[in-house]
C-alpha positions in Angstrom: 0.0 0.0 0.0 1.8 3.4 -0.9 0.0 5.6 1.1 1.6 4.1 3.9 4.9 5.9 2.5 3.2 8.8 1.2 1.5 9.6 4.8 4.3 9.3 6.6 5.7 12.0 4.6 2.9 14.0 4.2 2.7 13.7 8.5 6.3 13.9 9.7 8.4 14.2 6.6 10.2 16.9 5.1 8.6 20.3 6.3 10.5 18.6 10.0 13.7 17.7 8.0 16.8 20.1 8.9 17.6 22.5 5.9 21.3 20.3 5.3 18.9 17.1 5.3 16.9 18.6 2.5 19.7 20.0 0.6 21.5 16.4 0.8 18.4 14.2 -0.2 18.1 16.7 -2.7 20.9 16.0 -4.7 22.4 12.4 -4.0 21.6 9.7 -6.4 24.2 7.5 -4.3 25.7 8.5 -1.1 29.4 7.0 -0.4 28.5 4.6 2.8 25.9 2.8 0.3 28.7 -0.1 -0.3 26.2 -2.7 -1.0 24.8 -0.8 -4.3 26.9 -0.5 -7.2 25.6 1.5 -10.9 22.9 2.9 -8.7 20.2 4.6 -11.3 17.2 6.6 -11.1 14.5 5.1 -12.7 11.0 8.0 -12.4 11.5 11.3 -12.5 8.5 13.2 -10.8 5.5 12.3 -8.9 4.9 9.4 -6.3 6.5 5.9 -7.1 6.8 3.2 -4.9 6.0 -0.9 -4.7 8.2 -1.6 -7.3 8.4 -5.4 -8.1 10.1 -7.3 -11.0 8.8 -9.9 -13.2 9.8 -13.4 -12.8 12.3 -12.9 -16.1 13.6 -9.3 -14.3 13.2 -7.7 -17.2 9.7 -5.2 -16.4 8.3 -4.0 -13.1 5.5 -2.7 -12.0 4.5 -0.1 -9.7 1.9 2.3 -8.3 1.8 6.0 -9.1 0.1 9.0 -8.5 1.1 11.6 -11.1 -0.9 14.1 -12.4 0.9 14.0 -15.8 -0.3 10.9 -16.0 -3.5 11.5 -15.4 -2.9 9.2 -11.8 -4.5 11.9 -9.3 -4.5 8.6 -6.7 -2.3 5.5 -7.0 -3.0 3.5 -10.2 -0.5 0.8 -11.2 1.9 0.6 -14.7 4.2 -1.3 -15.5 7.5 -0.5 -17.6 10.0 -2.3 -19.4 13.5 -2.1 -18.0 15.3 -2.4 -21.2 14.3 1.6 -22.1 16.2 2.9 -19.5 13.7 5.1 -17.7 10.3 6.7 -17.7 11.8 10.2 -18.6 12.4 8.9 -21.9 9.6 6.4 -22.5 6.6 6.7 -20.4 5.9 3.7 -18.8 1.7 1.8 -19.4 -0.7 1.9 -17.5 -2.2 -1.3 -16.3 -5.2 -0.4 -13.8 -8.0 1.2 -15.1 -7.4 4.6 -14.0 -10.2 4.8 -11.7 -11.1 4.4 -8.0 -7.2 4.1 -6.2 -5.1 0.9 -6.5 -1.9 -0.8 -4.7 0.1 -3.5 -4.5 0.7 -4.5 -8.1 2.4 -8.1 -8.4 3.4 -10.0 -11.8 2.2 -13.7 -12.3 4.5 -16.7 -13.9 4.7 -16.5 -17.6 5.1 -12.3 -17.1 2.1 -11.4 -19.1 -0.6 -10.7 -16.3 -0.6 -8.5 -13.4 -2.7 -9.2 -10.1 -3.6 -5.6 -8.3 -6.2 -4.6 -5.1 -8.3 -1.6 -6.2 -11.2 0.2 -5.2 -12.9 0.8 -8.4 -15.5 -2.2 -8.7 -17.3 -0.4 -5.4 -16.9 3.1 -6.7 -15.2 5.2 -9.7 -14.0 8.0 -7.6 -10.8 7.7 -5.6 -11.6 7.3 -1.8 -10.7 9.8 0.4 -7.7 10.4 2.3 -7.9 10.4 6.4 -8.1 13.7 7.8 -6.0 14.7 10.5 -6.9 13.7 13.6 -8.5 15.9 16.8 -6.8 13.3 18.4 -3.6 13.7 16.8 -3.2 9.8 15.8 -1.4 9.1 12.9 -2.9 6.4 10.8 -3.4 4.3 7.8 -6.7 4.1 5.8 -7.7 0.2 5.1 -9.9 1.0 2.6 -12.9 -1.9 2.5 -13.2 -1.5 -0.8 -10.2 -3.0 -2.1 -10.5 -6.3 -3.9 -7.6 -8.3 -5.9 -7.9 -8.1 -9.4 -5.9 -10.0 -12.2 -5.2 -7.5 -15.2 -3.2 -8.8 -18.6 -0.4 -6.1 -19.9 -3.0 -4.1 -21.8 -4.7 -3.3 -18.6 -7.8 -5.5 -19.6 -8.9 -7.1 -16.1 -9.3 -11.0 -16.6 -10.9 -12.6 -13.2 -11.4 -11.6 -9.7 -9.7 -13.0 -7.0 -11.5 -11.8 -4.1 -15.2 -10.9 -3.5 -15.5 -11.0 -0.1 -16.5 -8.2 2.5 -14.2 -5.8 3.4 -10.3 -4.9 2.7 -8.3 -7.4 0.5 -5.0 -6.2 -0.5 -1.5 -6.5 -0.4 -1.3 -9.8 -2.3 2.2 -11.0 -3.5 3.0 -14.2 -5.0 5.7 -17.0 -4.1 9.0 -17.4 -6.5 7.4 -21.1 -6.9 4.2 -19.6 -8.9 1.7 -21.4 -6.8 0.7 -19.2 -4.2 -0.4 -16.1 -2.9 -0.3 -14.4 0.1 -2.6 -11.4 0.8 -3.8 -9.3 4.0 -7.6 -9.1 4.6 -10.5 -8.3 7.7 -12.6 -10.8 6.7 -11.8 -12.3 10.3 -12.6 -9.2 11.3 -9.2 -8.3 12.3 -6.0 -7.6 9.8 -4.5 -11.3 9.2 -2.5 -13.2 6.3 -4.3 -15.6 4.3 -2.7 -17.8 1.2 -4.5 -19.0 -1.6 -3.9 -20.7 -5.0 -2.4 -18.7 -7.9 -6.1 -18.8 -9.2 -8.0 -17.7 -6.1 -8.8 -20.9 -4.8 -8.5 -22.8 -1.4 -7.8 -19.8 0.5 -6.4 -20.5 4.2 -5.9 -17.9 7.2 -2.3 -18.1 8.4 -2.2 -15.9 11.2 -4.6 -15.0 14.2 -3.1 -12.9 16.7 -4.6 -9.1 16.8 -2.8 -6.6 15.5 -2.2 -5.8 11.7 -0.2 -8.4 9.5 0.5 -7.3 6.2 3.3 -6.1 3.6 3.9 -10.3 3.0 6.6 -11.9 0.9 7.8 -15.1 0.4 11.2 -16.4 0.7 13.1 -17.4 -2.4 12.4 -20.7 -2.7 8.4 -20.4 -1.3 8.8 -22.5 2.2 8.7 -18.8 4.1 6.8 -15.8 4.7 8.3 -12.5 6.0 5.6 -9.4 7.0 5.3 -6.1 9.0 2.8 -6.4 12.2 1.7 -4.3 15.0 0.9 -6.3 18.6 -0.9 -4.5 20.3 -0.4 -5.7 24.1 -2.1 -2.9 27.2 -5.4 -2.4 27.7 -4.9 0.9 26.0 -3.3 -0.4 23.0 -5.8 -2.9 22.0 -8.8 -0.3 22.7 -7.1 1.9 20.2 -6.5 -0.6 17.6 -10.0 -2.0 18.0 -11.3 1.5 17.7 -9.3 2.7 15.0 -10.3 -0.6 12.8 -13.7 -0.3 13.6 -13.4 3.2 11.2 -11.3 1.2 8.9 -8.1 2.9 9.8 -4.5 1.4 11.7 -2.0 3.4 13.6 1.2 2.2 11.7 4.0 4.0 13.9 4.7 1.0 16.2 5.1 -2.3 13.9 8.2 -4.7 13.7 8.9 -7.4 11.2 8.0 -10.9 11.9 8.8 -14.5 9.9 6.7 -17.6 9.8 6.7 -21.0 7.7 4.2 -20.4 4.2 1.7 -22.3 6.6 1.9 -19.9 8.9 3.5 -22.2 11.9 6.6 -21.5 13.8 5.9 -17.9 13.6 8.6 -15.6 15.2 9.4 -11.9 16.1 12.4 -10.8 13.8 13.2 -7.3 15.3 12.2 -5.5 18.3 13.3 -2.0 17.5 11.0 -0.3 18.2 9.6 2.4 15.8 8.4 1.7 12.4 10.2 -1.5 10.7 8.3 -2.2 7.7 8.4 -3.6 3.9 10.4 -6.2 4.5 11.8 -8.7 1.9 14.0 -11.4 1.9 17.4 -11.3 0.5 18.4 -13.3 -2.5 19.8 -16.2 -0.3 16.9 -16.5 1.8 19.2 -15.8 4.8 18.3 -12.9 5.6 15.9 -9.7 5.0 15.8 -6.1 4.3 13.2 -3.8 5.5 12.8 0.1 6.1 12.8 1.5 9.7 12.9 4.8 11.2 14.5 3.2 14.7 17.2 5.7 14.9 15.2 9.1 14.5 11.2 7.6 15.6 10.2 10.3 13.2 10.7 11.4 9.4 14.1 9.5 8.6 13.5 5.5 7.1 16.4 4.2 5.8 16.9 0.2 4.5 18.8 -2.3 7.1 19.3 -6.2 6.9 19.2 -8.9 9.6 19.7 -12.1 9.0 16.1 -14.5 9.7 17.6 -15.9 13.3 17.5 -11.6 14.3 21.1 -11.3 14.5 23.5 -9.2 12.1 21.5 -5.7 12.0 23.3 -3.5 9.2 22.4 -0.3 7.8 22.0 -0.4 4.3 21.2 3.2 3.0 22.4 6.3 4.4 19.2 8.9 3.1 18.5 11.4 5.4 14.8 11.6 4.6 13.2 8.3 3.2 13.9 5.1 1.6 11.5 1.8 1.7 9.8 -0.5 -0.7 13.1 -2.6 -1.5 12.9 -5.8 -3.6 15.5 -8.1 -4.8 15.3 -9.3 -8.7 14.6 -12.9 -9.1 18.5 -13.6 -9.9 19.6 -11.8 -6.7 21.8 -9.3 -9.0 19.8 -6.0 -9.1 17.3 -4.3 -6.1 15.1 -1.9 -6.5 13.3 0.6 -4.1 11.5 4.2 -3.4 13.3 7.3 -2.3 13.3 11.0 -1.2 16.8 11.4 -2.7 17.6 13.8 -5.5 14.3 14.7 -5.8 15.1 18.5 -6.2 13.5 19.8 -2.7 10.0 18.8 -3.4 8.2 15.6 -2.0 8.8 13.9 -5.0 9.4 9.8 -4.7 11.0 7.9 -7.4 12.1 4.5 -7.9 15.7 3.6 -8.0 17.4 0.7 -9.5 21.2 -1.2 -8.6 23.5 -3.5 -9.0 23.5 -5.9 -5.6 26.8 -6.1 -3.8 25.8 -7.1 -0.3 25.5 -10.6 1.2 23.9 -12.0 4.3 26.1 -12.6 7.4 
């Protein structure tokens, strides 16, 4: 879901980042301490771009946008082939249908259909955006309007996935082509469920309150790695209750947690406290990358790894404003995320590509 990035801009992002910050983030395409990335690139040149994902042959992506020169006012998914360098000079295609607001774009094996949540089969016009809060929480819509589509490269929309009441989104697929993991509340709470590559035999994988979602498998299928909030006082759980009762979550407190594709031996994998989200795993499957904002607990995410038993913490980008949304190409060569950097001193987010240098420990 890009929103999540986009509000967490929009709320505590760069009207609270110092001036040197700004001027930095500005202007850096690669900043020296990024030794993991090599031929780093900048892929989108304007707008909001994020949840970036390859094809299973790494040679397109797809991703959401909102881009008024693109007539995207809210996030609607395209897709772009990698072999034209860059969406200044060829403008990427649009694969959603350009209305109601869409997220989490995935491809499906063979490359030539794309699997998408939008809001458009309940209504046209893009939902609203929260206001802020009397309250002064921060928080994510969950709009229970999404549904998971299947769309071909031409944007026509093939089949439905999901029809049933309430938010269904998020929905990646495993490197094996068989399954799919997606968040929905029709537990009545945020969980994980899997289901076959066409729909079927879908199965709830976790039950513990508190959001789940942002799910990706490992590289070879037998494991799941997602972003969760646990709520544990009194307090905590009234909030969240509340909150999803008006179809919203408070995001600011969520670590990153790995289970079996089943959903047994579940397991905490950080307890930073913060925001540690968008996790992936790393091309070996030993460890993962996700985007935190541990060290500041405000505006500034940068990517770190751990390896999957917790230990081994390393930073991986050095932005002093925002980077998330990383994934690994199916080879393990190239990764790909969203960033503040060199975005002139506007909110602009782009998508950046590189060569992968960095290993697990």
């Amino acid at each position: 879901m890009k929103y999540t990035k986009l509000l967490f801009i929009s709320a505590i992002g760069l009207i609270s980042v110092p001036l040197q910050a700004q001027d930095e983030a500005a202007s850096a395409v690669h900043y020296p301490e990024e030794s993991m990335f090599a031929n780093v690139r900048q892929l989108t040149f304007g707008g909001d771009n994020a949840e970036a994902y390859f094809s299973f042959d790494n040679r397109m992506i797809t991703f959401q946008v909102t881009n008024e020169s693109w007539d995207a006012s809210c996030d609607q998914i395209f897709c772009f082939d990698l072999s034209k360098g860059n969406v200044r000079d060829h403008q990427p295609v649009r694969v959603s249908t350009g209305e109601g607001r869409t997220t989490c774009s995935y491809f499906l094996p063979g490359n030539q259909e794309i699997l998408y949540a939008t809001t458009h089969l309940d209504d046209k016009e893009c939902p609203p955006t929260p206001e802020r809060r009397a309250d002064g929480k921060y928080v994510w819509p969950v709009y229970p309007s999404y549904d998971i589509v299947v769309a071909d490269l031409e944007g026509n929309i093939t089949r439905r996935l999901t029809d049933q009441p309430g938010y269904d989104a998020e929905a990646t697929v495993s490197p094996r082509g068989d399954k799919i993991v997606f968040t929905s509340t029709r537990s009545g709470d945020l969980e994980l469920y899997t289901m076959n590559i066409d729909g079927t035999d879908v199965k709830q994988i976790t039950n513990e309150l508190g959001y789940d979602g942002g799910a990706f498998f490992s590289p070879d299928g037998s494991k799941i790695v997602f972003r969760a909030s646990r709520p544990k006082t009194p307090e905590d759980i009234a909030t969240y209750k509340e909150l999803l009762k008006e179809n919203m979550v408070m995001p600011t407190h969520m670590e990153v947690f790995v289970c079996d594709a089943d959903g047994s031996n579940l397991r905490q994998l950080t307890s930073l406290g913060g925001a540690n989200w968008g996790p992936f795993f790393t091309p070996d499957g030993n460890g993962v990358i996700f985007s935190s904002n541990h060290k500041s607990r405000g505006f500034q995410f940068n990517l770190y790894i751990v390896n999957v038993d917790g230990t081994g913490l390393r930073q991986v980008t050095n932005d002093p404003v925002f980077d998330a949304f990383p994934m690994f190409s199916f080879d393990g060569k190239q990764i790909i995320w969203s960033s503040n950097r060199n975005n002139k001193g506007t909110r602009d987010t782009n998508l950046f590509i590189a060569d992968w240098l960095g290993k697990s420990q």
